[in-house]
C-alpha positions as a Markdown table, in Angstrom:
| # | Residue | x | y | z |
|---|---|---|---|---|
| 1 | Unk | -131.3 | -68.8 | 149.7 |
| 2 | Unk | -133.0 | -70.6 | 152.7 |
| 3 | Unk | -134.8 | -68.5 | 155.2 |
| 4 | Unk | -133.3 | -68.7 | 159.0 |
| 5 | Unk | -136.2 | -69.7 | 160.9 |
| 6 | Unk | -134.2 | -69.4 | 163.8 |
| 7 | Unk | -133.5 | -65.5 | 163.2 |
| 8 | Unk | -137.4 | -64.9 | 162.3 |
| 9 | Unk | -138.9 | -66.5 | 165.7 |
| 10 | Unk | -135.6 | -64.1 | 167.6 |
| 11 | Unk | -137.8 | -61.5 | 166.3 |
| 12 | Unk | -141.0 | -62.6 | 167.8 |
| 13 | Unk | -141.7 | -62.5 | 171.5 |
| 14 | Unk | -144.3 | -64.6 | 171.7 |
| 15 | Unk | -142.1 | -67.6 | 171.3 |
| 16 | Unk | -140.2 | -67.1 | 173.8 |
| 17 | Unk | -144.1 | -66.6 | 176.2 |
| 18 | Unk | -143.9 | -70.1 | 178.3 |
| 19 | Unk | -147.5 | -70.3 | 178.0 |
| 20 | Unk | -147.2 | -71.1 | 174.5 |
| 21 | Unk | -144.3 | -73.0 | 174.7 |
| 22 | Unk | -144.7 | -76.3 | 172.7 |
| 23 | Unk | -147.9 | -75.0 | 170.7 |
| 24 | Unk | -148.0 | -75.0 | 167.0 |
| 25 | Unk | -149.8 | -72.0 | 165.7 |
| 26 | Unk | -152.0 | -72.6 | 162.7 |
| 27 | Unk | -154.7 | -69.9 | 163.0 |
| 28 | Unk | -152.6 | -67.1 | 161.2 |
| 29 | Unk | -155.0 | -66.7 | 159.0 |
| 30 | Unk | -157.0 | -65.0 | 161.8 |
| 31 | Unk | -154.0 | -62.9 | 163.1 |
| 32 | Unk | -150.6 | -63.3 | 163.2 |
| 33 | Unk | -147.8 | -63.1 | 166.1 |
| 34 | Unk | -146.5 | -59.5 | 166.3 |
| 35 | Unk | -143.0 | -58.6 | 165.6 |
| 36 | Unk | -140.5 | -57.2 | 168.2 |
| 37 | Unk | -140.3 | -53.7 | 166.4 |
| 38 | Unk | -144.0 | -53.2 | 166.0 |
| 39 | Unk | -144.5 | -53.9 | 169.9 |
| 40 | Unk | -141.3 | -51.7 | 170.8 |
| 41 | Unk | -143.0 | -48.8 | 168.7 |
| 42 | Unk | -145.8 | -49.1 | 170.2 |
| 43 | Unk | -144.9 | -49.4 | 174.0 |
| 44 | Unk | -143.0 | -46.8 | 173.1 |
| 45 | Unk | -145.8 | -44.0 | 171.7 |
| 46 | Unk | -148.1 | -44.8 | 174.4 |
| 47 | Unk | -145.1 | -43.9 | 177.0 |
| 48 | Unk | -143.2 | -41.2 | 175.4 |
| 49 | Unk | -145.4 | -39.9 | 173.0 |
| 50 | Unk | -149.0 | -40.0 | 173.7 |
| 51 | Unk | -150.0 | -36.6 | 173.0 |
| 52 | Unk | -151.7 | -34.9 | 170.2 |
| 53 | Unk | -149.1 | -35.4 | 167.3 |
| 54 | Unk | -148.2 | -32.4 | 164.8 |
| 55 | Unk | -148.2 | -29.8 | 167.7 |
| 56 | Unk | -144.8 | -27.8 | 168.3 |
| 57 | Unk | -143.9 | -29.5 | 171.3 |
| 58 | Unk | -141.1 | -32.1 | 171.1 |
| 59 | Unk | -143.3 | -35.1 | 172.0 |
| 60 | Unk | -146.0 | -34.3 | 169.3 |
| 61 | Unk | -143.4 | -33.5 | 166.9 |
| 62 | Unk | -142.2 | -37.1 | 167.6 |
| 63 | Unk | -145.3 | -38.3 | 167.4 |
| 64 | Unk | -146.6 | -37.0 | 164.0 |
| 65 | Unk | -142.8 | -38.0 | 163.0 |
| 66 | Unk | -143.1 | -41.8 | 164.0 |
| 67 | Unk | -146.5 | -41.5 | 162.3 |
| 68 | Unk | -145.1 | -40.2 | 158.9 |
| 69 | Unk | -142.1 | -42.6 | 158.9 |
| 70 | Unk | -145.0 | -45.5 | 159.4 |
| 71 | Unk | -146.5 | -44.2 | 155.8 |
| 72 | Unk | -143.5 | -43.0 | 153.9 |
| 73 | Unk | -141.4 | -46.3 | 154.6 |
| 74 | Unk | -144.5 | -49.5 | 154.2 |
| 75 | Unk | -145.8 | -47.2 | 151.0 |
| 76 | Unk | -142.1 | -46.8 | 149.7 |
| 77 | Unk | -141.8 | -50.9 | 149.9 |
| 78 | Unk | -145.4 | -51.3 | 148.6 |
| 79 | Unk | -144.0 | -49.2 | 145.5 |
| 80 | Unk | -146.3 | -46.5 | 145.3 |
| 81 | Unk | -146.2 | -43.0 | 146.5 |
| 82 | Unk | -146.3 | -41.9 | 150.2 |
| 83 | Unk | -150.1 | -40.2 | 150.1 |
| 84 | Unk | -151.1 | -43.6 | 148.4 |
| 85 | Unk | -151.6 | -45.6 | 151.5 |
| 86 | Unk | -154.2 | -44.7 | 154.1 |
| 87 | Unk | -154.6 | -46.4 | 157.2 |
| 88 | Unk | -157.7 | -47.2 | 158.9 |
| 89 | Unk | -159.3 | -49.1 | 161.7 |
| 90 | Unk | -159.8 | -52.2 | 159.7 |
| 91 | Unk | -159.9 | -53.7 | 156.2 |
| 92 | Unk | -163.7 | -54.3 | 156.5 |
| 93 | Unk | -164.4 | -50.3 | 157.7 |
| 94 | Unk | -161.6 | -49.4 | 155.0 |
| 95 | Unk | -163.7 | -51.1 | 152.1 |
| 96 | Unk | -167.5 | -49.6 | 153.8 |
| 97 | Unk | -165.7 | -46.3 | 153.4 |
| 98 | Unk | -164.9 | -46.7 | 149.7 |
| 99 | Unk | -168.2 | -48.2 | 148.4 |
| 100 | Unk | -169.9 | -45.1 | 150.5 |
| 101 | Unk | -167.3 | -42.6 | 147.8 |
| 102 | Unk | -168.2 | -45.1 | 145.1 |
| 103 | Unk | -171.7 | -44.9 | 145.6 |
| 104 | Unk | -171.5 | -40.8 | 145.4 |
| 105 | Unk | -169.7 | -40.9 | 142.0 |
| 106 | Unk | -171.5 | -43.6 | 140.3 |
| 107 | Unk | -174.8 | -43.1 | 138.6 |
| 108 | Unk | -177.8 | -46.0 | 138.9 |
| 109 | Unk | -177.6 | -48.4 | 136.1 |
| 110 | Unk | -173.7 | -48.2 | 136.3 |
| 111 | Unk | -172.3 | -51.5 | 137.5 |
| 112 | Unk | -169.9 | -53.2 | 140.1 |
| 113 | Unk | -168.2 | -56.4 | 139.6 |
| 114 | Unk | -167.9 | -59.1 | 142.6 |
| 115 | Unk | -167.1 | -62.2 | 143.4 |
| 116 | Unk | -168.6 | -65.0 | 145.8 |
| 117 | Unk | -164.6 | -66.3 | 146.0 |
| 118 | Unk | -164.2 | -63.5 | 148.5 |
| 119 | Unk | -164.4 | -62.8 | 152.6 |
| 120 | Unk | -167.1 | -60.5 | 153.1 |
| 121 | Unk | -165.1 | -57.4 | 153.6 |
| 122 | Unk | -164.7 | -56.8 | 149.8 |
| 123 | Unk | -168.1 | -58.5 | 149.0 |
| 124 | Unk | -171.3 | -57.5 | 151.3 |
| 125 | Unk | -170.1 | -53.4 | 151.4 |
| 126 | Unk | -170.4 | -53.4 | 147.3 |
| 127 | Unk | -173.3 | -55.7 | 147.1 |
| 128 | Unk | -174.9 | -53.2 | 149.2 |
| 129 | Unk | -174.8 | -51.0 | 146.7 |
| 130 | Unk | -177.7 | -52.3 | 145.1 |
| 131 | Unk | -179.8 | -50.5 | 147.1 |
| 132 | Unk | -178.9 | -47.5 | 145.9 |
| 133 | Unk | -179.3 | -48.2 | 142.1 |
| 134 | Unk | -176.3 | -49.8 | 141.2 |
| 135 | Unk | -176.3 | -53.3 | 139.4 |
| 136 | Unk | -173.9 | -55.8 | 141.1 |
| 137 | Unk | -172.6 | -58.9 | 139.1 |
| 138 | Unk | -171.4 | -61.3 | 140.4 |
| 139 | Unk | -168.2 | -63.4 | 138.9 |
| 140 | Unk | -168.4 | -67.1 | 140.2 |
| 141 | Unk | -166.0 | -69.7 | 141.1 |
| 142 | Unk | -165.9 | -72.7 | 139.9 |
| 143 | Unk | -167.8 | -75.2 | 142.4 |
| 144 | Unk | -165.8 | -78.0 | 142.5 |
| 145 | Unk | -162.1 | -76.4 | 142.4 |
| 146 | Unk | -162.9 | -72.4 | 143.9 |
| 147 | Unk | -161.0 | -71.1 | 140.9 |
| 148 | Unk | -162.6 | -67.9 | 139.1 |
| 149 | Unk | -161.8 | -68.2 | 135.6 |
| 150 | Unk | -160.9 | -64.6 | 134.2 |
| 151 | Unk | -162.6 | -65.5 | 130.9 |
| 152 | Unk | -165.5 | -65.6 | 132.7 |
| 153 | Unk | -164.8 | -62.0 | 134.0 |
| 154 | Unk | -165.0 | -60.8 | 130.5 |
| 155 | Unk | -168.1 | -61.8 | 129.8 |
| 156 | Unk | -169.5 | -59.8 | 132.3 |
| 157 | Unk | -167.4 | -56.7 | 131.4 |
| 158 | Unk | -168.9 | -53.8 | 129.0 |
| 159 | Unk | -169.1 | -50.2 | 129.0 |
| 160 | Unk | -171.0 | -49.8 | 132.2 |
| 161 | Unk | -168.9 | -51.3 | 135.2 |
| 162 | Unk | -167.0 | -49.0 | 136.7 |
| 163 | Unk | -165.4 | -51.5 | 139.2 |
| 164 | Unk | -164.4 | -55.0 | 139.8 |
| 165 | Unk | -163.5 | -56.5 | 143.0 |
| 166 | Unk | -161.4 | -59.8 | 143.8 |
| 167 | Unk | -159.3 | -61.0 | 146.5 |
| 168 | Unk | -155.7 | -61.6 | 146.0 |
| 169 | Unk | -156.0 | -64.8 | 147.4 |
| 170 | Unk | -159.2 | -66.1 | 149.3 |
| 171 | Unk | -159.0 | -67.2 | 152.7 |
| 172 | Unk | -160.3 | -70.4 | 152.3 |
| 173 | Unk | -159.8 | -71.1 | 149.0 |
| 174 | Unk | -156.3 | -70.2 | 149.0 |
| 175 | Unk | -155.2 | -69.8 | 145.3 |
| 176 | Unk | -153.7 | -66.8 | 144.1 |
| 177 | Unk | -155.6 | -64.7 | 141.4 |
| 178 | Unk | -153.1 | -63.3 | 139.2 |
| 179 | Unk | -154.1 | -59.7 | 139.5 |
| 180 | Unk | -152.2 | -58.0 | 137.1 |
| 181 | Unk | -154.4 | -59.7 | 134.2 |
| 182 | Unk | -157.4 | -59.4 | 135.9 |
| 183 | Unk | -156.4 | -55.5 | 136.4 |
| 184 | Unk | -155.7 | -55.3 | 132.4 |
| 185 | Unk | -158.7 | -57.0 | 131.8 |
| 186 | Unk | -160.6 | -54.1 | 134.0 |
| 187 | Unk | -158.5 | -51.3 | 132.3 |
| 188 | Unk | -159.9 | -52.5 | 129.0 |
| 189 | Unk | -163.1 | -52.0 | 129.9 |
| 190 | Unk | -163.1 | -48.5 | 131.2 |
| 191 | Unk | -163.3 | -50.1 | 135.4 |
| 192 | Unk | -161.1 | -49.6 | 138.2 |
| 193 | Unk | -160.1 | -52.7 | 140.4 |
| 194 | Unk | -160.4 | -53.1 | 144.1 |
| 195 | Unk | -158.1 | -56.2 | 145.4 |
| 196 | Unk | -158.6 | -57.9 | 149.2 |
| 197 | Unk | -154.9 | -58.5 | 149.7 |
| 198 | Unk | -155.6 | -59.4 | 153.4 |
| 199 | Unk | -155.0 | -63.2 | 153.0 |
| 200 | Unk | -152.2 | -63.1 | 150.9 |
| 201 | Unk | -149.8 | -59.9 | 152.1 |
| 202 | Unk | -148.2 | -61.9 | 155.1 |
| 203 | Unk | -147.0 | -64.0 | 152.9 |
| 204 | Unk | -144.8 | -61.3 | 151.6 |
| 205 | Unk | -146.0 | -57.5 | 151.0 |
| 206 | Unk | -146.3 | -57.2 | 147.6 |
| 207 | Unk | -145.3 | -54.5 | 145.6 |
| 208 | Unk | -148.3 | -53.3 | 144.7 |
| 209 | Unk | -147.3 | -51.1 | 141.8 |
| 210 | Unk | -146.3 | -53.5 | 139.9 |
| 211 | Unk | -149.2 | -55.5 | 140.2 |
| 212 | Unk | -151.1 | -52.5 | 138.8 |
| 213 | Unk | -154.9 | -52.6 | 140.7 |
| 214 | Unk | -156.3 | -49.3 | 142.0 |
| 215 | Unk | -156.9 | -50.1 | 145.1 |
| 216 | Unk | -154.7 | -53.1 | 147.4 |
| 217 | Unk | -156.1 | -53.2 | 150.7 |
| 218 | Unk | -154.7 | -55.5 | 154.0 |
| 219 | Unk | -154.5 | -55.8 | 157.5 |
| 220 | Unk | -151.5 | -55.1 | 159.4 |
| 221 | Unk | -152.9 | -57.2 | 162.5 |
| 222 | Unk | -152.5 | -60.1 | 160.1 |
| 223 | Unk | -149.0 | -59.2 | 158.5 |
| 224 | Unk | -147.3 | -58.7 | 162.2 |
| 225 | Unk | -148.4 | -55.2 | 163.1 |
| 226 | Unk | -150.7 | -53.7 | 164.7 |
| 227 | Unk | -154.8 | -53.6 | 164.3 |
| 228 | Unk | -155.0 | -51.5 | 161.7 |
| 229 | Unk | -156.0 | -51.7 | 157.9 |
| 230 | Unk | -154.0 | -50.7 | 155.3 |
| 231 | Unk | -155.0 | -49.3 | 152.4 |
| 232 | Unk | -153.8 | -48.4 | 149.0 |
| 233 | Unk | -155.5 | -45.9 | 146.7 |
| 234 | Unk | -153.6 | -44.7 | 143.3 |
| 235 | Unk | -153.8 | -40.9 | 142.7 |
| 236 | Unk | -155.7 | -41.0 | 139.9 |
| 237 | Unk | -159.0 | -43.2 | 141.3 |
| 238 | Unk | -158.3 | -41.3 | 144.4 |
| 239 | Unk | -158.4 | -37.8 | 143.4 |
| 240 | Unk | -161.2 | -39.0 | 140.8 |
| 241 | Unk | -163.4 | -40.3 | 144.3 |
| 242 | Unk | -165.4 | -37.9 | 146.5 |
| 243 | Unk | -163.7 | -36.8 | 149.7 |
| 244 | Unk | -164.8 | -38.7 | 152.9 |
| 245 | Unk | -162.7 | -37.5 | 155.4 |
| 246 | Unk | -163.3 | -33.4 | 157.1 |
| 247 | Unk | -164.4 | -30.8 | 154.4 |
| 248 | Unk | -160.9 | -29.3 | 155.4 |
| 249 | Unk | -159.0 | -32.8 | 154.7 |
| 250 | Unk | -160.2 | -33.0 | 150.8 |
| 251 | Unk | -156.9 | -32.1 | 149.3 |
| 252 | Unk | -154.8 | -34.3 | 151.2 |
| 253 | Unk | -155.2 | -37.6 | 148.9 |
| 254 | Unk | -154.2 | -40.2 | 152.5 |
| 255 | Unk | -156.7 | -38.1 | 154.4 |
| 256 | Unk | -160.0 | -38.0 | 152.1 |
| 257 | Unk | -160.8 | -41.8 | 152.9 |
| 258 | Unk | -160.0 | -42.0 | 156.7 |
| 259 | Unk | -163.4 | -40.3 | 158.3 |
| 260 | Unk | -162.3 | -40.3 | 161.7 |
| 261 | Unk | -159.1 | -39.0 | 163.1 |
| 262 | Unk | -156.5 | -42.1 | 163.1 |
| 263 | Unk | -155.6 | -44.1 | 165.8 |
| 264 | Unk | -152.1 | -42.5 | 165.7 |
| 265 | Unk | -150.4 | -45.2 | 168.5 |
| 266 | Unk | -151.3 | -48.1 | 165.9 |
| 267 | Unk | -150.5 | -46.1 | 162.8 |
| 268 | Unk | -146.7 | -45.2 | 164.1 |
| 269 | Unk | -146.1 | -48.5 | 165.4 |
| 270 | Unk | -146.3 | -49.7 | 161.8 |
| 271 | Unk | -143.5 | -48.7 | 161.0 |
| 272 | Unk | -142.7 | -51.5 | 163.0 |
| 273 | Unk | -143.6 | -53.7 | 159.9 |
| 274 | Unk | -141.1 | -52.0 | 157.8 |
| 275 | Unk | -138.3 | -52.5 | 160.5 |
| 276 | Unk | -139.3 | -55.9 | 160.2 |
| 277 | Unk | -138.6 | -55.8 | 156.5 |
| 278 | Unk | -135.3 | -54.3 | 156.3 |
| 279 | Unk | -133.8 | -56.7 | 159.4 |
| 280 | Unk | -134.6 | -59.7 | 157.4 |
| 281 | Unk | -133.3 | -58.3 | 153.9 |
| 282 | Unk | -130.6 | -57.6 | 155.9 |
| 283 | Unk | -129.7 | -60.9 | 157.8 |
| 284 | Unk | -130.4 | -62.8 | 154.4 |
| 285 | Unk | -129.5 | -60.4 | 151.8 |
| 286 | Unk | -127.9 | -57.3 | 152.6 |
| 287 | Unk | -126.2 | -54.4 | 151.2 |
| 288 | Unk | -127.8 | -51.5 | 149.7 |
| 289 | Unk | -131.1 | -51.6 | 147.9 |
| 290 | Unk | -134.3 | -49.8 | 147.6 |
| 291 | Unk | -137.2 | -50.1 | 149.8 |
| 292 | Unk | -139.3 | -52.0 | 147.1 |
| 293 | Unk | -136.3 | -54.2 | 146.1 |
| 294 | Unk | -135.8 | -55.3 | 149.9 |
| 295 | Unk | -139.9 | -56.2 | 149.8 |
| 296 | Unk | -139.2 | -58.3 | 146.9 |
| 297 | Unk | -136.7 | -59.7 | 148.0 |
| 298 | Unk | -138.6 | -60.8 | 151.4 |
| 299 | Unk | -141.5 | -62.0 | 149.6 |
| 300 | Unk | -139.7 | -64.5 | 147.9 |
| 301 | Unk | -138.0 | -65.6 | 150.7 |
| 302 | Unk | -140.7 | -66.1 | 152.8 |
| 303 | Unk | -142.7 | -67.7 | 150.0 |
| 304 | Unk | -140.1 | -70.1 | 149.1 |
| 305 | Unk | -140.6 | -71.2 | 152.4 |
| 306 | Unk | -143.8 | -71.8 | 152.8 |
| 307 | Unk | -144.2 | -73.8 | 149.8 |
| 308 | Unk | -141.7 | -75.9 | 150.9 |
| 309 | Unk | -143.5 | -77.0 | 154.3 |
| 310 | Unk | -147.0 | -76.8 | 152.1 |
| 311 | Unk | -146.4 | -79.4 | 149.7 |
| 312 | Unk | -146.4 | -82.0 | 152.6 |
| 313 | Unk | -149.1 | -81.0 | 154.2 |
| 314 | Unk | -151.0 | -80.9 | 151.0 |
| 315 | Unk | -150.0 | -84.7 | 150.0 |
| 316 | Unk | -150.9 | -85.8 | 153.1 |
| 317 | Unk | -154.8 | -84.2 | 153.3 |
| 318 | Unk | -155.8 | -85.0 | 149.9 |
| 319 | Unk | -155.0 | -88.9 | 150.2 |
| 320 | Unk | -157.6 | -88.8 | 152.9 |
| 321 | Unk | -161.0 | -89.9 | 151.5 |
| 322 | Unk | -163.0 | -88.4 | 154.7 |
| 323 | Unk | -161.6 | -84.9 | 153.8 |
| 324 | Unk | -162.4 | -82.6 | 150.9 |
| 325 | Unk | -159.6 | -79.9 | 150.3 |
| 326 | Unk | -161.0 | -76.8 | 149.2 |
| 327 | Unk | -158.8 | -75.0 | 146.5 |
| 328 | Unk | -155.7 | -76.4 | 144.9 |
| 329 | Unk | -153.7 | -78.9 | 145.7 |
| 330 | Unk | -150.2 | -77.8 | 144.4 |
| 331 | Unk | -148.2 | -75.4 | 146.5 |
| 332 | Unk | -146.8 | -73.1 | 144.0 |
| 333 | Unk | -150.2 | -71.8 | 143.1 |
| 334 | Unk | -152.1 | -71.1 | 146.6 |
| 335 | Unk | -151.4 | -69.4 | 150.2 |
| 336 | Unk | -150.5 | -72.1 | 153.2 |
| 337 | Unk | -154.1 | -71.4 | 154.2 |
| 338 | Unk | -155.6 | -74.8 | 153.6 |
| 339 | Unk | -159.4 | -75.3 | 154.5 |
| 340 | Unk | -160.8 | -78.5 | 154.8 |
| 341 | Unk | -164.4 | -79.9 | 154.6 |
| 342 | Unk | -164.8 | -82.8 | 156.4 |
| 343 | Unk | -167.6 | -85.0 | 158.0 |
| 344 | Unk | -167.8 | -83.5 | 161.4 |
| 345 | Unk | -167.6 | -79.8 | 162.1 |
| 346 | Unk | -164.4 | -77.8 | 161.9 |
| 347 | Unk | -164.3 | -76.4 | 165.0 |
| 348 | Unk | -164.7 | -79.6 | 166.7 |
| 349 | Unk | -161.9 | -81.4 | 165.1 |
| 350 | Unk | -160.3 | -77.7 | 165.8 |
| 351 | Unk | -161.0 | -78.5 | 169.4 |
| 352 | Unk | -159.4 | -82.1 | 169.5 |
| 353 | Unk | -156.3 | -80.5 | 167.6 |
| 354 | Unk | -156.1 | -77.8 | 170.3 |
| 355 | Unk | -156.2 | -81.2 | 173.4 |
| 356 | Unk | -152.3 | -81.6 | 170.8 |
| 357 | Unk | -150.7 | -78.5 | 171.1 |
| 358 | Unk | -152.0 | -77.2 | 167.4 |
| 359 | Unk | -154.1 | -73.9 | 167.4 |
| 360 | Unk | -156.1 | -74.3 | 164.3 |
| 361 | Unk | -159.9 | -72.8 | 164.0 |
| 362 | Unk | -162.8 | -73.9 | 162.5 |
| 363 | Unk | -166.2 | -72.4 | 161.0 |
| 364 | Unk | -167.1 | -70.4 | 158.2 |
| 365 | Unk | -164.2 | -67.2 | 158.7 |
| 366 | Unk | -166.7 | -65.0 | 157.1 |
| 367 | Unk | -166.3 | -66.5 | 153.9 |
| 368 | Unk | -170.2 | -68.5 | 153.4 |
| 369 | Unk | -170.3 | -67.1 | 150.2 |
| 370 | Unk | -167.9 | -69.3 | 148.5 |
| 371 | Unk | -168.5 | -72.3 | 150.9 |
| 372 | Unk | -172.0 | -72.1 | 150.0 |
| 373 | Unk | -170.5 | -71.9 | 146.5 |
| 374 | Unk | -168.9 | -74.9 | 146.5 |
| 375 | Unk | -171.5 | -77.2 | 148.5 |
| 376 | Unk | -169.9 | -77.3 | 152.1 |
| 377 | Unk | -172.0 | -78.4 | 154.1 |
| 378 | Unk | -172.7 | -74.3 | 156.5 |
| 379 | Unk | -173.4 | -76.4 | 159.6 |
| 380 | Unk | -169.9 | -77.7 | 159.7 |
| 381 | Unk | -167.9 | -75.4 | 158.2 |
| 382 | Unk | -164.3 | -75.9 | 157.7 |
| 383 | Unk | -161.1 | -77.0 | 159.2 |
| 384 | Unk | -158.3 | -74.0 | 158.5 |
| 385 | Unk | -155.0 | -74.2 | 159.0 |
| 386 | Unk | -153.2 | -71.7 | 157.9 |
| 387 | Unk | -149.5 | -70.7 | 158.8 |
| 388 | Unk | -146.8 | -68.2 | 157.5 |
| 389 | Unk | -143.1 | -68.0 | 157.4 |
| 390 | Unk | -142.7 | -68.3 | 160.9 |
| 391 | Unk | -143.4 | -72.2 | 160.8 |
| 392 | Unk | -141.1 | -74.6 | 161.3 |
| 393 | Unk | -140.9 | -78.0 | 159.9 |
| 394 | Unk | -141.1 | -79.3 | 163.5 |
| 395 | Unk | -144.6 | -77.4 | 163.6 |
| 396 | Unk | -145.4 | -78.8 | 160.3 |
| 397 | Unk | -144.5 | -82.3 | 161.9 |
| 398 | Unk | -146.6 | -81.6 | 165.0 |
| 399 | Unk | -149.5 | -80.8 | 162.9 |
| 400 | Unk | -149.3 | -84.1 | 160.7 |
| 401 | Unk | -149.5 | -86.5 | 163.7 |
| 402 | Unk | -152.4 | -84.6 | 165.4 |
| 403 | Unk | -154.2 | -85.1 | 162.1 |
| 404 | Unk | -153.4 | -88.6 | 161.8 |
| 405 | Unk | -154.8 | -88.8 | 165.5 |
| 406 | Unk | -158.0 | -86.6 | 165.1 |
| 407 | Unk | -159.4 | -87.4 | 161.2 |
């Protein structure tokens, strides 16, 4: 089954914005375009319902309903439980909260697992950790390809580490850890498993039970929604953690890791997302099915996609001599995020794509650790391009001659 493009960008207003008429957006690694639903939510909660929700008035009941449906309906196509997913103001603040509840539960000399393959959101807040007594290890990536090797995992796994955290995919790296071994590898040793799912959920939401890790976390700015992070915490870890939230939250398991009261505009317009979901099961698939089933479903469609229009653009940078791709170079096994080292700075050759009509960034995208890693150059930084299943083979086209022009 091929995925209608045409139906997908229907669904996104900002290609019909004239301003951006004729651009080719390849920063989506950085934040996506936001879906129809999500900004029709949203417009309408700050118009209808902007009140204090769960109050027994028929605008908070609304309110508090829109933010329930937001929770029950992504966490239903996640495939875990309702009280499972939290939301939060970001992935970064999400992941501070839950070393803060890991550092109460775990005694000094106990160990956490990281990797330099990741973004700093699920690196610096555990390596902080350190501080107060806890050993952090650190399992590194290879230097010349960026690929952690889970044998090496083991090696570093004993009786003592309580928790190892990895990205689903990094977002410059790009290849996708298969997290369901490194989860059973982590369950074998007694530790829990944290996975940075920002740069890999909008390329389909995955359903996160069957993948198996503890903890998923991702940003809903970067999978079409709103700014807000999502984040999934299994009953058993999350019961197991101490409460963060108000003294009087604690035995509400989607409550005890959100500190502050929710930003409940944001948090109802997510269910936005899952509108999102179910019109493009629908269009493509239809018929009956559960939530998780029409996630699936999704995820393959849109990933089908993207490897399609990767594999070009893959070919095409790695004959180049002048430019170093980081990760792999087959489109089956990574995310279309592909980063590029090159012999000027990214965000100048960023800049002489943008004078083309391709929006690209360059820098580091708070991800020094594993550029360090892997010997680029910290002055230059990378070129990223990343896209999603939005992009078109026209973009794809667009993008190839401004390279052709600008390397």
């Amino acid at each position: 089954m091929t995925l209608d493009t045409d139906f997908v960008r229907r669904q996104f207003p900002a290609f019909d914005v004239p301003q951006l008429q004729g651009q080719a957006f390849f920063e989506n690694a950085g934040g996506s375009y936001t879906c129809r639903p999500v900004i029709d939510r949203l417009t309408r909660f700050y118009t209808e319902r902007k009140v204090q929700p769960y109050v027994p008035y028929e605008a908070s009941r609304l309110a508090g309903e829109e933010m329930d449906e937001a929770r029950r309906r992504l966490s239903a196509i996640l495939g875990v439980e309702g009280d499972e997913l939290s939301f939060g103001p970001s992935t970064t603040q999400n992941t501070y909260v839950l070393a803060q509840a890991f550092a109460e539960m775990m005694q000094p000399g106990e160990a956490i697992v990281v990797t330099n393959q990741d973004h700093e959101a699920n690196s610096g807040p555990w390596r902080r950790l350190a501080a107060r007594g806890i050993e952090i290890r650190e399992w590194q990536l290879d230097p010349e390809t960026g690929h952690l090797d889970p044998a090496d995992l083991e090696e570093l796994l004993d009786d003592s580490v309580r928790l190892v955290c990895f990205p689903h995919c990094s977002n410059v790296v790009g290849e996708i850890n298969p997290v369901t071994e490194i989860t059973a590898l982590a369950h074998a040793a007694g530790a829990f498993t944290c996975v940075d799912g920002v740069s890999y959920a909008p390329h389909g939401l995955p359903d996160v039970g069957s993948l198996g890790p503890d903890i998923y976390l991702f940003s809903a700015y970067k999978t079409y929604g709103p700014h807000q992070g999502l984040m999934v915490i299994r009953r058993t870890l999350g019961q197991l953690l101490p409460n963060q939230g108000h003294h009087f939250n604690g035995d509400v398991l989607y409550k005890r890791f959100t500190p502050a009261g929710p930003d409940h505009a944001q948090v109802a317009a997510c269910a936005g997302m899952a509108d999102y979901v179910d019109a493009l099961f629908e269009h493509h698939v239809g018929g009956a099915a559960e939530p998780v089933e029409k996630g699936r479903a999704v995820h393959d469609l849109m990933r089908a996609h993207e490897i399609a229009l990767l594999a070009p653009l893959l070919e095409a940078v790695k004959a180049r001599n002048s430019v170093r791709l980081i990760g792999p170079s087959e489109a089956e096994g990574r995310a279309p995020t592909v980063a590029l080292a090159l012999e000027r700075p990214g965000e100048e050759v960023a800049a002489a794509l943008a004078a083309q009509g391709v929006m690209a960034g360059g820098g580091d995208f708070y991800a020094g650790r594993p550029l360090d890693a892997m010997g680029v150059d910290a002055e230059k930084g990378v070129l990223r391009l990343s896209f999603t299943h939005y992009t078109t083979q026209r973009d794809i086209d667009q993008l190839l001659t401004a390279l052709d022009d600008v390397l």
